[in-house]
C-alpha positions as CSV (number, residue, x, y, z in Angstrom):
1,X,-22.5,-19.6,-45.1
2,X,-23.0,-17.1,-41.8
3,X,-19.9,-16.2,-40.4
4,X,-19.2,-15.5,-36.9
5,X,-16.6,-12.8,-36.9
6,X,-14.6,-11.0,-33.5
7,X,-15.8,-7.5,-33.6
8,X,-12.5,-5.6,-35.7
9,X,-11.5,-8.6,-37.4
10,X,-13.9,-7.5,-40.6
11,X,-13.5,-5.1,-43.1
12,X,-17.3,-3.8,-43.4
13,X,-16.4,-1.4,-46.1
14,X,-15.6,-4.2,-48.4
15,X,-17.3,-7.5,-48.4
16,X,-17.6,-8.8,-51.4
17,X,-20.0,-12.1,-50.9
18,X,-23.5,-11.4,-49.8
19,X,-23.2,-13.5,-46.4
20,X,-24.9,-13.4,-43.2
21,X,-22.0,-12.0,-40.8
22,X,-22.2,-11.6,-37.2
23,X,-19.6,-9.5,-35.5
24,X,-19.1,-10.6,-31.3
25,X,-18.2,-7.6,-29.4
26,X,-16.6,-7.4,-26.1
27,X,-18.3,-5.3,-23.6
28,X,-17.5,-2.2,-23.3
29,X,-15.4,-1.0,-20.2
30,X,-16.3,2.1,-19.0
31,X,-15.8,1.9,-15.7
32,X,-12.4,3.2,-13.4
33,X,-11.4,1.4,-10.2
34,X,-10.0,2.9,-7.6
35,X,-6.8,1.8,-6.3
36,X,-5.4,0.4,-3.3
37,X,-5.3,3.5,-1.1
38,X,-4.6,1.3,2.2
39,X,-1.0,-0.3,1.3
40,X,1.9,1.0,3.7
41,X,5.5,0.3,2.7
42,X,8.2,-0.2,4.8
43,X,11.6,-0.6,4.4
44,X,13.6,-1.9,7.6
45,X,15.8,-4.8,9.0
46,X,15.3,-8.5,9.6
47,X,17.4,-12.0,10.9
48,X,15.8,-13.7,7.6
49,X,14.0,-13.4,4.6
50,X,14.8,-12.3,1.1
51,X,16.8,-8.9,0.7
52,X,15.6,-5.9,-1.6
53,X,12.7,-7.9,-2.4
54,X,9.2,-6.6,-2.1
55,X,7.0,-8.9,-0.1
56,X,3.2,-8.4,0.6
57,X,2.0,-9.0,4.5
58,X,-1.5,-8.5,6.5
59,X,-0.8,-8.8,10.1
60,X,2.3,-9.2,12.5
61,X,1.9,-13.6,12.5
62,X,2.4,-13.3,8.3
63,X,5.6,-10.9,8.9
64,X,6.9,-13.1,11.2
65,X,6.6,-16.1,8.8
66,X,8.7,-13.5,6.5
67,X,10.9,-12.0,8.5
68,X,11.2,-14.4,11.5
69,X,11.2,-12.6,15.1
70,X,11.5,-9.6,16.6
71,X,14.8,-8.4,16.8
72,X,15.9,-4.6,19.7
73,X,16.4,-2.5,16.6
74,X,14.7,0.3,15.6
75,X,14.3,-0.2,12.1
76,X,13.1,-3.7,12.8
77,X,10.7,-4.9,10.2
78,X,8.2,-7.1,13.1
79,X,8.5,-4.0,15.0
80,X,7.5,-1.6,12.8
81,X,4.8,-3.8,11.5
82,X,3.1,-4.3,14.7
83,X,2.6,-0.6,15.4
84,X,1.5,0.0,12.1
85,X,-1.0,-2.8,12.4
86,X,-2.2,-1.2,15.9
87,X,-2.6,2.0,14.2
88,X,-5.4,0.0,12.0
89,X,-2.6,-0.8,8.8
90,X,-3.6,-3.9,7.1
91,X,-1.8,-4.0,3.7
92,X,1.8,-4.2,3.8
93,X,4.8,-4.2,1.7
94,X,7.6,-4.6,3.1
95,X,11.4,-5.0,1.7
96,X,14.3,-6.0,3.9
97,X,17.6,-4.1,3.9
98,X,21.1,-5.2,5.2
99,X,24.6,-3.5,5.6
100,X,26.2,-6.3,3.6
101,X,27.6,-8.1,6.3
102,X,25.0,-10.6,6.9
103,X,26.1,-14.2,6.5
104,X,23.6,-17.7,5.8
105,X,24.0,-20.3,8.3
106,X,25.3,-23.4,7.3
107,X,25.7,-27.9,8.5
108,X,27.0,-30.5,7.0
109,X,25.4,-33.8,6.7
110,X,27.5,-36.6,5.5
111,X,28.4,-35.3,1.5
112,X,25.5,-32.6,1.6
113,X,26.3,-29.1,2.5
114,X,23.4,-27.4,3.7
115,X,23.1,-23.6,3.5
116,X,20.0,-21.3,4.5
117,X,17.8,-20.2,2.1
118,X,18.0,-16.7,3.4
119,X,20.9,-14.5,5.3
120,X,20.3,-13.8,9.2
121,X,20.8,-15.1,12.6
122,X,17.2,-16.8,12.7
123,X,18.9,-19.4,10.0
124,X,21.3,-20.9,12.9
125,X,17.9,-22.3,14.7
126,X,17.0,-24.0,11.7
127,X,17.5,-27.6,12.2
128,X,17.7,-30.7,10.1
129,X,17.5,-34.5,10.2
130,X,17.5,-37.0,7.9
131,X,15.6,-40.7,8.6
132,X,15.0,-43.5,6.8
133,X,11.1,-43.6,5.8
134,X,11.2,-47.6,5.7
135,X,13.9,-50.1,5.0
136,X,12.0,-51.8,2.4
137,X,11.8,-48.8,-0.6
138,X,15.2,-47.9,0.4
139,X,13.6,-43.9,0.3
140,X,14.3,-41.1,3.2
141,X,13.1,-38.8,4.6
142,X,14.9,-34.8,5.2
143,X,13.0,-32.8,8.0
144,X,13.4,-28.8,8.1
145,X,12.6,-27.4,11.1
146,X,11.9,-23.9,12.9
147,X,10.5,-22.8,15.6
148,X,8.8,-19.3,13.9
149,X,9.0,-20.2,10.1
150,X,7.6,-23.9,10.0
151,X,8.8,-27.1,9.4
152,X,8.7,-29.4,6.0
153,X,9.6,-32.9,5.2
154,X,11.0,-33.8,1.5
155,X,11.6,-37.7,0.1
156,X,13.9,-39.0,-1.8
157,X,16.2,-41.7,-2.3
158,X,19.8,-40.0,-2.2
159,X,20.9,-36.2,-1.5
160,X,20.5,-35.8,-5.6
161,X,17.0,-36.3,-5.1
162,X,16.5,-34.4,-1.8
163,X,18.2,-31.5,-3.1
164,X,16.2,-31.2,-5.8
165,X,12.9,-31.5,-3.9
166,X,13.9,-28.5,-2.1
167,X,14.8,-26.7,-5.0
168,X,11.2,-27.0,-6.3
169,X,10.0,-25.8,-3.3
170,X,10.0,-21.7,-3.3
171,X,9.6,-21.9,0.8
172,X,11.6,-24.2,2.0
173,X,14.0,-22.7,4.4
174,X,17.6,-24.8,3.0
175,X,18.8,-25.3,-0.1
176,X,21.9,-28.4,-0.7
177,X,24.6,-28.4,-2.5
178,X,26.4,-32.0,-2.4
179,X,30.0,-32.6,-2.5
180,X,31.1,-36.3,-2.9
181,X,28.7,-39.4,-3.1
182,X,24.8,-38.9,-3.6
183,X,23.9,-42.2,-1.2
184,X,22.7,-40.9,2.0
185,X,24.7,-43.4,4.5
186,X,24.2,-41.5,7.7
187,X,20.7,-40.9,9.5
188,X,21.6,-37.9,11.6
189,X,20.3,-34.7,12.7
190,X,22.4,-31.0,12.6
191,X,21.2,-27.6,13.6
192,X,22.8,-24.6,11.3
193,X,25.4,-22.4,12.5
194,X,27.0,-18.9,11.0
195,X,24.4,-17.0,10.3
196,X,24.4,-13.1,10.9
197,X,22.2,-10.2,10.2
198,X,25.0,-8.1,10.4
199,X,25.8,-4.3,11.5
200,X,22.9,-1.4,11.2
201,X,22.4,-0.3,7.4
202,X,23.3,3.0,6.7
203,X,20.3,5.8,6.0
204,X,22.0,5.4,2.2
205,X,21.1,1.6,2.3
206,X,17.4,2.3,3.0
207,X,17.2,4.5,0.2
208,X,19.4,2.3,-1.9
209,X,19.6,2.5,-5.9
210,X,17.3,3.6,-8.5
211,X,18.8,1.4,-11.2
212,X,19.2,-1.7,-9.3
213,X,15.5,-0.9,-7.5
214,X,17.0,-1.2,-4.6
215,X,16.1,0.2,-0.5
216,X,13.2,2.3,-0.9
217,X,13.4,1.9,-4.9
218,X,12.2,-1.5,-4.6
219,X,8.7,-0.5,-3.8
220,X,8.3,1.1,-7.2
221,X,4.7,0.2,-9.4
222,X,4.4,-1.8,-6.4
223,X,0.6,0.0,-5.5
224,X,2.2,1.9,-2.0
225,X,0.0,5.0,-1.5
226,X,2.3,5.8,1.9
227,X,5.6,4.4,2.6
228,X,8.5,5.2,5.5
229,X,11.8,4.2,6.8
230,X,11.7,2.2,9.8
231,X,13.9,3.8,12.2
232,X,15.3,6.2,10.4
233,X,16.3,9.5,11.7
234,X,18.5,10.9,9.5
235,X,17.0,14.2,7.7
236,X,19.6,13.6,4.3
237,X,17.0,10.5,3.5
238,X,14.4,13.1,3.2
239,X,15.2,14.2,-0.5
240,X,15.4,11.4,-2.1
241,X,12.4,10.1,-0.2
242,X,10.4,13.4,-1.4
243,X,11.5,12.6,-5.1
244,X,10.4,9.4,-5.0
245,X,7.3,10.0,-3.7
246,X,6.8,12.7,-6.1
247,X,7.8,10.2,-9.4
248,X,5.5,7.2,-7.7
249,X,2.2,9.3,-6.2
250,X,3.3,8.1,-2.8
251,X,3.1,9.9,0.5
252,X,6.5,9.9,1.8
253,X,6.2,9.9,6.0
254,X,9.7,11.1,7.4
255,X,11.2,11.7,11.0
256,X,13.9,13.9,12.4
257,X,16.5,12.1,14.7
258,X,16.0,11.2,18.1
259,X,16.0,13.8,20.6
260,X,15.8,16.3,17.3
261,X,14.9,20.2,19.3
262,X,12.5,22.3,17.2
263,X,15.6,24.8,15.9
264,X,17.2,21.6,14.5
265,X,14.3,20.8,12.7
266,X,13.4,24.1,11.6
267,X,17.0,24.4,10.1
268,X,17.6,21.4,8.9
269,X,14.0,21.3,6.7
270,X,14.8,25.1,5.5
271,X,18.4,23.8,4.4
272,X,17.2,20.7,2.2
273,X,14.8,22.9,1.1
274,X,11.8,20.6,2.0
275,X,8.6,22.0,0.9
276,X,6.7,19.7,-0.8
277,X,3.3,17.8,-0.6
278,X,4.8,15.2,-1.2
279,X,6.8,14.5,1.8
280,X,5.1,14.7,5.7
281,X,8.0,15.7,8.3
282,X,7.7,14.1,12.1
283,X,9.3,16.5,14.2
284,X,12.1,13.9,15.7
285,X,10.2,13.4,19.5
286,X,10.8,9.5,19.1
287,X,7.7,7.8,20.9
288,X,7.6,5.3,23.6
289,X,6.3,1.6,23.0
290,X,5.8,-0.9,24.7
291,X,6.5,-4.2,22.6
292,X,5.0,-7.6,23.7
293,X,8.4,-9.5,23.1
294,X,11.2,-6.9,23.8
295,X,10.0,-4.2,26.3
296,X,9.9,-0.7,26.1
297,X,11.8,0.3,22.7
298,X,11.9,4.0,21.4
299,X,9.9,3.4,18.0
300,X,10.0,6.8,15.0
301,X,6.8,8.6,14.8
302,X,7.0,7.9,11.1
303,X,5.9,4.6,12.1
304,X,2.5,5.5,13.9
305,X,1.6,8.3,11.4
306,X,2.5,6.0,8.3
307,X,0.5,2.9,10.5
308,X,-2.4,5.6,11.0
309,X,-3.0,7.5,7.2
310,X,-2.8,3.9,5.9
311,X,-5.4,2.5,7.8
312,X,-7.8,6.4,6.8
313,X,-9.3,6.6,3.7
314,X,-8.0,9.2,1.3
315,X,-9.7,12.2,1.9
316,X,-9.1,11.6,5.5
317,X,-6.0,14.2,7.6
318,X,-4.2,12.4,10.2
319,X,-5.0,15.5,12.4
320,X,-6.8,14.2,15.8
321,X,-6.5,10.6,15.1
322,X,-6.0,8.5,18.3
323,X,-2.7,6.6,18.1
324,X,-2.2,3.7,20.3
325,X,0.0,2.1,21.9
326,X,2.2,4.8,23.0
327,X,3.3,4.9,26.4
328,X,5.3,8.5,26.6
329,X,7.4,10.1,24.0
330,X,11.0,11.5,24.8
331,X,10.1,15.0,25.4
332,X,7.3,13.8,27.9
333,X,9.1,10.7,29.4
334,X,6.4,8.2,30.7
335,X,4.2,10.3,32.5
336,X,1.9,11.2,29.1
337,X,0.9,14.8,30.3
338,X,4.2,15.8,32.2
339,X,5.5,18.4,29.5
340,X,3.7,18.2,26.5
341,X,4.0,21.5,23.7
342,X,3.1,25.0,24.7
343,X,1.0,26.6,22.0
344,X,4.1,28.6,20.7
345,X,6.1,25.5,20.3
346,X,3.4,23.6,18.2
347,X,2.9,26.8,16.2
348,X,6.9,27.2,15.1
349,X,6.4,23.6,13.9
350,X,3.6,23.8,12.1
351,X,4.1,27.1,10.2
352,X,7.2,25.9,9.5
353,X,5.9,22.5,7.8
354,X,6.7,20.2,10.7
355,X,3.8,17.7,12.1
356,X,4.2,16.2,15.3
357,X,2.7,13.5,17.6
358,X,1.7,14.8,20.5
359,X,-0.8,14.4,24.2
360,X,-3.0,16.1,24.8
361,X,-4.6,16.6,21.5
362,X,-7.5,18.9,20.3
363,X,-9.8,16.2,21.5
364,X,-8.7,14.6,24.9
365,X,-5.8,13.3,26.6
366,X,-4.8,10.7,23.7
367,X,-1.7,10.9,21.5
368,X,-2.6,12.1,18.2
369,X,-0.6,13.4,14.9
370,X,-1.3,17.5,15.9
371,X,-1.7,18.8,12.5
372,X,-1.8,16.5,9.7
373,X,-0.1,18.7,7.2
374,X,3.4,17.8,4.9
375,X,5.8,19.8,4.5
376,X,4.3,22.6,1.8
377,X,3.9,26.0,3.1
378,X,1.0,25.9,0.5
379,X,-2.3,26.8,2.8
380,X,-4.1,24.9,-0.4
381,X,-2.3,21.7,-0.8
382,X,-0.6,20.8,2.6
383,X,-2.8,19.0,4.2
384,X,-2.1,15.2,4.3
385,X,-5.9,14.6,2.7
386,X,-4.6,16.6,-0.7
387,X,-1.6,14.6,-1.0
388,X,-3.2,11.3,-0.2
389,X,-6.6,12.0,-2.3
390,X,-4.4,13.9,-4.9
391,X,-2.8,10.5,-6.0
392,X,-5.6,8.6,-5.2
393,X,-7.2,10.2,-8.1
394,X,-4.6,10.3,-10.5
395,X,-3.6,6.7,-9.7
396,X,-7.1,5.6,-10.3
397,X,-7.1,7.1,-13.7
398,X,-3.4,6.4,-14.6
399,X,-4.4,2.4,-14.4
400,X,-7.6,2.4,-16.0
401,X,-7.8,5.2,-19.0
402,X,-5.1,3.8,-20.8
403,X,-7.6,1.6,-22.4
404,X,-8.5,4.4,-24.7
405,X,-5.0,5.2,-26.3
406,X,-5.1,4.2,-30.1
407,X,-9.0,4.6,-30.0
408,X,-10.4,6.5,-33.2
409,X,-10.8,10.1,-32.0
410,X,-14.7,10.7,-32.4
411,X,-17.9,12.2,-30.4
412,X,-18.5,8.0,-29.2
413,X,-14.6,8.7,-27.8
414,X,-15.1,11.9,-26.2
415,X,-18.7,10.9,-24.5
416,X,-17.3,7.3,-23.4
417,X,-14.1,9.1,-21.5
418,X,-16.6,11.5,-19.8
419,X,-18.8,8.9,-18.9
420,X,-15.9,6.6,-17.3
421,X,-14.6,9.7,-15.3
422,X,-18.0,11.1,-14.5
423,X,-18.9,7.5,-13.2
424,X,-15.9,7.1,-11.1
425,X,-16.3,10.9,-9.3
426,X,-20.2,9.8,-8.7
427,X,-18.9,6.9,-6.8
428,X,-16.4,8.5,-4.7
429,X,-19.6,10.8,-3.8
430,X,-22.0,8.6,-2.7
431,X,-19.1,6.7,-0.7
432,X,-18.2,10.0,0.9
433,X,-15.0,10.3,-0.7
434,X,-16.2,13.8,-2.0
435,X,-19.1,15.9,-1.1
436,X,-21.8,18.0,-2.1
437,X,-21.0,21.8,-1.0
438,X,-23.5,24.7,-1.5
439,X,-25.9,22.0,-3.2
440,X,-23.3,21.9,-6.4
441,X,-21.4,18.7,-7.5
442,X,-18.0,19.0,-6.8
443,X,-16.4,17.5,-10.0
444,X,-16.9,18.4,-13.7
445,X,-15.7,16.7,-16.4
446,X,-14.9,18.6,-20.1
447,X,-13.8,16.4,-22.7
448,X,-15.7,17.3,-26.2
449,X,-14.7,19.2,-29.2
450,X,-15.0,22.9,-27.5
451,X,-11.4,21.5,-25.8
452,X,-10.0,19.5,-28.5
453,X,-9.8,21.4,-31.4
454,X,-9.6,19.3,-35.2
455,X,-6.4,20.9,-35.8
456,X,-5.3,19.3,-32.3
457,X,-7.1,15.7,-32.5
458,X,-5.7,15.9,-36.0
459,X,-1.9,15.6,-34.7
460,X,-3.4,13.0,-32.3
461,X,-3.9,14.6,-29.1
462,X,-7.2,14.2,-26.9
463,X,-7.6,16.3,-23.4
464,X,-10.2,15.7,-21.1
465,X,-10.0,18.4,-18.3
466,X,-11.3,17.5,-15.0
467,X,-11.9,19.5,-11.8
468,X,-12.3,18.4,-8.3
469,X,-13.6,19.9,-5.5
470,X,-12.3,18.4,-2.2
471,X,-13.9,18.5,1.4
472,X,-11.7,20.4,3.4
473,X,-10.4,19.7,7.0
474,X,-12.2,21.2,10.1
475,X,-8.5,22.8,11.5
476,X,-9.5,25.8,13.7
477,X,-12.6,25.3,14.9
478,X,-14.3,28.7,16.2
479,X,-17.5,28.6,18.7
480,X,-18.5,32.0,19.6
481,X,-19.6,32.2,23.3
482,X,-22.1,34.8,24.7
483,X,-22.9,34.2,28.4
484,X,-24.3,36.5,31.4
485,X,-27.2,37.4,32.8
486,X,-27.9,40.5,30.4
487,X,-27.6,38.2,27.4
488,X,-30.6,38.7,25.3
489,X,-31.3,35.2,23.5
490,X,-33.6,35.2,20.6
491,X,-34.9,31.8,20.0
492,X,-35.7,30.3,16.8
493,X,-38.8,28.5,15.9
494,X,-37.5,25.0,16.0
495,X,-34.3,25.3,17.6
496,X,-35.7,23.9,20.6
């Protein structure tokens, strides 16, 4: 009788009844995709939402839903999501931090206790009622209401069955515990009261704690390819924010403190010993805003340049970039052009591995990041397209090759791993990604037996060596200029 068999399930070497046997194989999946190279993570302050806990937003109205409103600090998470999003950001992770003091807000309503779901000062305009649906089924109705996070009605016929409605619901905005009897024998309406957001975290708290995946920790195998700290100006944070950028193939975007001079920069990247691709240093020349709800705020440059790579593809430098929405910066005040950098100013930043936003820029009066580098003093690698393009790549094939551990080490092995990294590279060429120099493909891909030798693939080892050849970055842009009257010009056929 035929036998329809999952390909791997039969023992071919060894059947012993002459049979008709068809084997179903799954198709083969030779192809790598790239990862997210667009999602920025933030870690800042809210009045609501869930602490330590990453959550994934696309524009400032899904934050809000979040996070509630805006709220004058710097390391607001609305704020620093609405100049990302202006810089072009669209993919957002963002993970709320607090100093410990925040409190929920709380009612009673006859023998229910009602308690925010979530810590901050937006709980106490949270308000709830309770009303009878009809007096014939005996069933009522609980109404949660708020002005920026919605509103929700639950049924039920006493608080037992109220409070478990709201249990089943992951959004609602209250949760009840009930002390006393379960009948609901008042028809009343309370607003919440109590809750606080507490004082302004530490720099330690944004970090927070590897074990406990914590602060900044809590955006790990989370898919962030750049991440900051929203109003954060403290240059301590920088290590650990390097480390972890180098561990998760995230581009780190720092920022000095406010007011920060270019000796305390220098000095304090030399002391931490910052020189890394990893991390991107804003020289500390906090930037001017103008928010829509709370005025003019003084907003970190981490912010735009984090908003701003995000929004670039990977082989992209932040160098030139129009940023928008700034309004002045502290060294220029208001008035955009007023001071600006001298030439020997930008180039003790930059050859010291400090970036800075800046107007004018290279082309125009517009603010722009002025030399899209990170901190290493490496001419080769510190340029924010390596690091960004770097882990691009390496992310791309972390999540997809794994599919060949515990494959039988063969030619079919060696020519289907080439085929999937050869395949991938020949995509990021014809979307511009990479690019053809000098006529010659810049990629090549070595993964055969002239690299893995039998005594090697016989311990179980298989190495594929890959090269990659990125575009560089048009940095110092030379035009020679010959002009007078005695210039002799030589025309080319065509040139005209």
């Amino acid at each position: 009788m035929p036998q329809l068999i999952q390909s791997g399930a039969l023992n071919t070497a060894a059947l012993p009844v002459p049979d008709l046997y068809i084997q179903i194989a799954q198709p083969e999946t030779l192809l790598i995709s790239g990862v997210s190279s667009s999602l920025l993570g933030i870690i800042g302050t809210a009045s609501w939402g869930p602490v330590d806990v990453p959550s994934l937003v696309g524009s400032v109205g899904q934050c809000r839903e979040v996070f509630a409103g805006k709220r004058g600090w710097a390391s607001n998470l609305n704020v620093a999501v609405d100049v990302a999003v202006h810089q072009g950001a669209s993919q957002l992770c963002l993970v709320r931090v607090t100093d410990g003091a925040d409190k929920a807000a709380q009612a009673s309503l006859g023998s229910a206790q009602i308690t925010a779901r979530y810590t901050g000062s937006a709980g106490n305009a949270i308000v709830v009622s309770v009303t009878r649906q009809n007096y014939r089924d005996g069933q009522f109705v609980l109404s949660v209401s708020h002005e920026e996070l919605g509103a929700t009605a639950y049924t039920g016929a006493d608080w037992t069955a109220l409070a478990q409605a709201l249990s089943a619901d992951t959004q609602a905005l209250v949760l009840i515990e009930i002390a006393g009897d379960v009948a609901i024998t008042e028809i009343a309406s309370v607003q919440l009261a109590g809750g606080a957001d507490g004082g302004e975290p530490s720099p330690g708290r944004f970090i927070g704690i590897a074990e406990a995946r914590t602060g900044l920790y809590a955006l790990t195998s989370q898919g962030c390819s750049v991440a900051t700290l929203a109003g954060v100006g403290d240059t301590a944070t920088m290590v650990p924010m390097l480390a972890f950028g180098r561990d998760e193939g995230i581009y780190m975007i720092a920022a000095g403190p406010k007011g920060e001079t270019l000796a305390q920069a220098i000095q304090s990247k030399t002391a931490l010993g910052l020189w890394s691709h990893a991390l991107k240093y804003m020289h500390g020349d906090w930037l001017w805003w103008n928010d829509d709800t709370l005025g003019l705020q003084l907003v970190s440059p981490a912010l735009f340049s984090a908003g701003k790579l995000a929004a670039l593809s990977p082989e992209q430098s932040g160098l030139n970039k129009p940023l928008t929405g700034i309004v002045g910066s502290q060294k220029n005040g208001l008035e955009a052009t007023r001071f600006g950098y001298t030439l020997a100013e930008l180039g003790a930043l930059i050859e010291n591995g400090i970036d800075v936003i800046c107007n004018p820029s290279p082309g125009g009066q517009y603010w722009a990041i002025r030399a899209g580098h990170n901190t290493s003093q490496n001419a080769a690698v510190q340029s924010d397209a390596y690091t960004r393009l770097t882990n691009y790549l390496a992310r791309s094939l972390e999540g997809t090759m794994g599919q060949y551990v515990g494959s039988v080490i063969n030619d079919s092995l060696f020519g289907n791993i080439r085929a999937s990294i050869l395949g991938f590279l020949s995509s990021l060429l014809s979307q511009g990604i990479l690019g053809v120099t000098g006529g010659r493909l810049p990629y090549a891909v070595l993964c055969d037996s002239s690299n893995n030798p039998t005594e090697r693939v016989a311990t179980g080892y298989v190495q594929a060596d890959v090269q990659v050849q990125y575009q560089g970055i048009n940095e110092k842009f030379i035009i020679n200029l010959q002009g007078g009257a005695s210039v002799s010009v030589s025309t080319a056929s065509g040139s005209v």
